[in-house]
N, C-alpha and C positions, 0 to 999 in steps of 0.2 A: 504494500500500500504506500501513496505516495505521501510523504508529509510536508510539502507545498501543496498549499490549494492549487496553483492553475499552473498553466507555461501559457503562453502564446505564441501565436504566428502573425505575418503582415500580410493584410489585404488591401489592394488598392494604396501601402502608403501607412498605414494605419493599424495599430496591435489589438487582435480580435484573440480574446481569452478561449485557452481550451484548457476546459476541466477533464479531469480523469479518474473518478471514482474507486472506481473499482479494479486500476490497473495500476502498477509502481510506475516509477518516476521514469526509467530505462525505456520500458516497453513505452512510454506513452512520448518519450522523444524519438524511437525508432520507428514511431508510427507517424510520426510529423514530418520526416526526412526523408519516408517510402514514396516508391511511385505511385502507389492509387491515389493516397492522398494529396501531393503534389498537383496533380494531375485535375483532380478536382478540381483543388481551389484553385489552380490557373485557367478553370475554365469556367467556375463562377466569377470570377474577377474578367474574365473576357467578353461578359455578356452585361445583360442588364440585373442581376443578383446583387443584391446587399447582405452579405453574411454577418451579425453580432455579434455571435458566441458561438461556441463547438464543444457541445460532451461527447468526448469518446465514450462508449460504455462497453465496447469488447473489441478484442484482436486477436486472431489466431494467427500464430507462428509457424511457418512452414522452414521448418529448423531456425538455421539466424535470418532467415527473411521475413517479414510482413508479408500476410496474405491476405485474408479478410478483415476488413473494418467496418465496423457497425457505429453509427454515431450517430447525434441528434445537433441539428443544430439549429440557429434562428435567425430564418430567413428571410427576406421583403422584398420587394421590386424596389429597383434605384427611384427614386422621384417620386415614390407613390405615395400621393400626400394623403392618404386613407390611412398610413403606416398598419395594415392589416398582414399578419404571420400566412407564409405559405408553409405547405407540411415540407417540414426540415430530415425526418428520418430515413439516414441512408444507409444504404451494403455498398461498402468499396469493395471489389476484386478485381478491377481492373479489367481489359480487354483481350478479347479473343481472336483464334481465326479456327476458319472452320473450312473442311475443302471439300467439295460436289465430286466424284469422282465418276469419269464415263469411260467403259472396257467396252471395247470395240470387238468383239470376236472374230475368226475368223471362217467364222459360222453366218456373218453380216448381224447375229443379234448384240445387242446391246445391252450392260450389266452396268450397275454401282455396287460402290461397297459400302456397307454399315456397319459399326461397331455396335456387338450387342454385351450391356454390362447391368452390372445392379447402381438404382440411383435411388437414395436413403432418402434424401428430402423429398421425393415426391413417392416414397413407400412404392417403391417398383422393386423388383429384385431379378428384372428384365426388363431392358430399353431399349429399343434399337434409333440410333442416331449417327449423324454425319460424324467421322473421323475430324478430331477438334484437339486444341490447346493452348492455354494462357499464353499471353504476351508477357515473360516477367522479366524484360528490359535485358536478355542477355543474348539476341539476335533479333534481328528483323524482321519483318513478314514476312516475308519468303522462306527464311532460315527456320522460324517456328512451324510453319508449314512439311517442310521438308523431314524436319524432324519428327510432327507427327506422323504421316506417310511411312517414314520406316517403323517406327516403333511398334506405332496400332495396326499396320497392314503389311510391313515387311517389304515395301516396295522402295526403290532407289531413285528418286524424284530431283531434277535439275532446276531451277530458278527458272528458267527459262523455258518450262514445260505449263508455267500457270498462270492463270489471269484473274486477276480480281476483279471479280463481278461487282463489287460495290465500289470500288474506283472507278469504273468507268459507269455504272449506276449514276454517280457524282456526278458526272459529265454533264448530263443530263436533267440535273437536278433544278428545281424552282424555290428560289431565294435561300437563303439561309442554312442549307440542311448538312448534317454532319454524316462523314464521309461512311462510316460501319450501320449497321444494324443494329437497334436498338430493343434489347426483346423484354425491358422491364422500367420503362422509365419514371413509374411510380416510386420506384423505390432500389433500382438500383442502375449504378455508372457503367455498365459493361456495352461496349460497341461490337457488333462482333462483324471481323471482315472476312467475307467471305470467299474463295479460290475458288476455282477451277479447275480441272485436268482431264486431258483423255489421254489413252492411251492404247493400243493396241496389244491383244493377246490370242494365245492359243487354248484350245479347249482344254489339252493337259495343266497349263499355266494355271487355268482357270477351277478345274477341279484340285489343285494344291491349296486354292486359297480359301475354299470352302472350308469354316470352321476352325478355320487355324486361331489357335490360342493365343494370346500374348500378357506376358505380366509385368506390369508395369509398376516394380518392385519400392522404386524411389519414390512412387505417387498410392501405393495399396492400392491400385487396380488392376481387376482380371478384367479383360475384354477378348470377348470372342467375335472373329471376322465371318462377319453373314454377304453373302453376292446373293442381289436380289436385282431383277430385270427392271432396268433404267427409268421405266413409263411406269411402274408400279410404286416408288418412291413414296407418294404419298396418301399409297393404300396401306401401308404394312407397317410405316413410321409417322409418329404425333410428336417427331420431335422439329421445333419451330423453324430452329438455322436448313433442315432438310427445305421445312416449305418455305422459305425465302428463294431458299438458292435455285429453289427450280422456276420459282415464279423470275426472278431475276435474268436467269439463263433464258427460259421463253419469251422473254420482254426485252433483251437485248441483239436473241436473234431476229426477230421482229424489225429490231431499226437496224439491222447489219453489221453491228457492232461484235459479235463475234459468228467466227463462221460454222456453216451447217454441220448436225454434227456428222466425225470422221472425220474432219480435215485437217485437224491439228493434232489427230493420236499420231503417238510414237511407239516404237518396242520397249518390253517393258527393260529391254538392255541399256543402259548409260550411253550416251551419244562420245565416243572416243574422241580423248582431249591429249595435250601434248604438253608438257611444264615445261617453261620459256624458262631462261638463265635467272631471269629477275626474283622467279617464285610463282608468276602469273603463269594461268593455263591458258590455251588458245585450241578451241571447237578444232580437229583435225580434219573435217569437210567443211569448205567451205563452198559458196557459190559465188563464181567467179560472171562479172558486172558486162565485162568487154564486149562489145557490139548488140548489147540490152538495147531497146530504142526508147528515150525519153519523151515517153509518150505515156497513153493509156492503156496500147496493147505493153511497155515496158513495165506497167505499176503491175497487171495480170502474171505476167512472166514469174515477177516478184512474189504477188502473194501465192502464186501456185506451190512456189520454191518453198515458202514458209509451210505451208498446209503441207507439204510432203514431210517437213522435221528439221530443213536447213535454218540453222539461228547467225550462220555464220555470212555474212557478206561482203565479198571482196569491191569495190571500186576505184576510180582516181577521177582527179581533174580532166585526166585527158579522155575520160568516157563521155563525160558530159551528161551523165545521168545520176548524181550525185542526189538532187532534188527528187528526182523518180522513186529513189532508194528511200528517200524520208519520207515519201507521201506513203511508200506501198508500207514502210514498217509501222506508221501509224493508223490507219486504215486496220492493218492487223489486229489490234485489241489489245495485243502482248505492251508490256511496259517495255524504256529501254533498257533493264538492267537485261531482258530473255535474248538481247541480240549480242552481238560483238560484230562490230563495224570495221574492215581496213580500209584506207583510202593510201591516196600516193600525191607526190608535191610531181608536178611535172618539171622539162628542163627548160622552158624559159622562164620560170621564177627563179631557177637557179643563176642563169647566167646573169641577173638584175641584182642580185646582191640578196641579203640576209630579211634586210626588210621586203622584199617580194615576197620570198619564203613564208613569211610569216603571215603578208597579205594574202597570198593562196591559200594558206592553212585556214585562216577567219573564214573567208569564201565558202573553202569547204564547208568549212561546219553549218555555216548560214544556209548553204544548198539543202544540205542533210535535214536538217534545222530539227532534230531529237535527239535532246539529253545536255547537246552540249560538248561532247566532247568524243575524240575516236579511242577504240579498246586498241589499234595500232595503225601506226601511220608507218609509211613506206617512202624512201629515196625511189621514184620509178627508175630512172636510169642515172648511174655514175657519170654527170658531166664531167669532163676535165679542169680541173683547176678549181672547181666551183664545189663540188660536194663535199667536202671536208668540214667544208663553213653553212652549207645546206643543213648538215648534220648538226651543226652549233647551235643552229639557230632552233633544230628541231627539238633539241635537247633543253632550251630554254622554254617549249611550249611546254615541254613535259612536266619541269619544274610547277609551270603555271598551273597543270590539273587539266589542261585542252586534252594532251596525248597523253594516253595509260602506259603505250610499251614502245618502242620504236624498232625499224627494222630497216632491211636492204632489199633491194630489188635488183635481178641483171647483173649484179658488182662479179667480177672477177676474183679469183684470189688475189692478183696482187691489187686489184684495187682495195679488196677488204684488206690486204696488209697497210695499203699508204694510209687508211681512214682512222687505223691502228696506232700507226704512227704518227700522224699529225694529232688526230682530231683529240 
């Protein structure tokens, strides 16, 4: 028990007392410093909310982290000169993701998977729902995703195989509306963002994953893996993130936001990658750009490339389709982190000097115009005299955060020995 009445925190500017009754002094400052709570209150102080006061009244521990927080607090509309109380009691656990999974057989039927587990608070001791997992601030979306994919379902999921159906939901969104799914806003903070994936499989593939157990040792969960046919999802499961996600999927193939399904499955094998000197890997297929027409039939070409399972695409300046590249990878659905882009400087920016270089490199990017920046830029060919300082200057973008990896293109042995030795 603590023996200071309060602590506080600053809102807006301003110290708003948090009581802690029935919690010590430790736990009630480890709960002021976590993410859910953090989280919150930067997002009551972002809107029109006027917070007073804050009783924590419990906290669960998931070993030394914060997990759940249960608190009361008193709360108003900014300006509301009624000064009348809105209901203040909240469940902090913070945010989720959740993934739609579509098995493409090669049967042409169509499968998802559900995880089927016991879930205490709502007295089931069988549930079937979407493979899921807290966001607790030690990877990404994508990374939390991928991790649930192996654990609960045993499959080997790439960043670049998934699409978030509530980001691009977003896209489309009318005024104000926050980016996840929201499935308790009475009374609790959880967004949950929801993924995508298809994949392609074989009926052998498909009969291993029936039933397959998993124990999820570090969290006390058994979960057992149910394949149930794709269109039946919301016969056989009442669990909400499923009916979101499918209404979301049908509502986005609708505006052609993502494509029909099959296009985007892959094998359920790892798309082979190659570890560059720096530490970075680099997709080992790539789809090479050269004589693409930058046109409409060149953006089709594109997304065909993509819906076949290519993330990898090669271009340069001197294609001239650099812009075609960024319309069709947007069109896609895919975010940029699911591509890795090469481009190349051609050789009359080199023979102009250092600042050319750099002007073509902007260009690039401006053509492409998604993300921001290339996973590898290329020397296209070794001018004489010029690409040592081409290289100088590309090494300086890299610095900047523009270019992730740099590379050679055409060079010679001895011209990679001279770039050695000067550059």
């Amino acid at each position: 028990m603590s023996k200071e009445p309060s602590l506080s925190v600053s809102f807006r500017g301003k110290p708003v007392q948090v009581t802690f009754p029935s919690l010590s002094r430790e736990i009630a400052k480890k709960t002021l410093e976590s993410e859910p709570f953090c989280k919150w209150l930067q997002q009551c102080c972002a809107t029109g909310l006027e917070i007073e006061s804050i009783e924590l009244q419990s906290v669960d521990m998931f070993g030394p982290r914060v997990g759940f927080v249960k608190l009361k607090s008193v709360a108003k509309m900014r300006n509301d000169k009624s000064d009348a109380p809105l209901p203040g009691i909240c469940f902090l656990r913070g945010n989720s993701v959740a993934i739609l999974v579509a098995l493409v057989c090669e049967d042409t039927k169509v499968y998802s998977l559900l995880v089927e587990q016991p879930r205490v608070p709502i007295g089931q001791a069988s549930f079937l729902e979407l493979p899921a997992g807290m966001m607790d601030g030690k990877g990404g979306l994508a990374g939390i995703a991928i991790q649930v994919m192996n654990q609960e379902c045993g499959i080997e999921v790439e960043a670049n195989e998934l699409i978030d159906l509530t980001l691009l939901a977003h896209e489309k969104a009318v005024g104000d509306r926050p980016t996840g799914i929201c499935p308790s806003a009475g009374g609790c903070d959880e967004f949950i963002q929801i993924m995508y994936l298809e994949k392609k499989i074989t009926r052998e593939e498909l009969e291993i994953m029936k039933g397959r157990l998993a124990r999820l040792s570090n969290h006390g969960e058994v979960i057992t893996l149910r394949v149930v046919p794709f269109d039946e999802i919301w016969k056989v499961s009442a669990d909400a993130k499923a009916m979101c996600a499918f209404f979301l999927l049908e509502k986005l193939r609708e505006q052609g936001m993502v494509p029909l399904l099959g296009e985007l499955a892959t094998p359920l094998a790892a798309e082979p990658k190659l570890l560059m000197r720096n530490g970075n890997s680099i997709p080992q297929l790539a789809f090479g750009l050269y004589k693409v027409p930058a046109s409409d039939k060149g953006e089709q070409i594109i997304l065909d490339a993509i819906h076949a399972g290519y993330r990898h695409f090669d271009t340069a300046s001197f294609y001239r389709n650099e812009a075609t590249l960024g319309r069709a990878l947007k069109k896609s659905g895919l975010a940029r982190d699911c591509f890795f882009i090469t481009s190349k400087v051609w050789n009359d920016a080199q023979t102009k000097g250092r600042q050319a270089v750099r002007k073509s490199v902007i260009q690039s990017l401006k053509a492409v115009d998604f993300g921001g920046y290339f996973d590898l830029f290329l020397i296209h060919w070794p001018v004489p005299g010029c690409f040592v300082e081409t290289y100088k200057e590309l090494e300086m973008l890299h610095d900047g955060g523009k270019i992730h990896n740099l590379g050679l293109s055409n060079f010679s042995p001895q011209e990679y020995e001279e770039l050695i030795k000067n550059g």
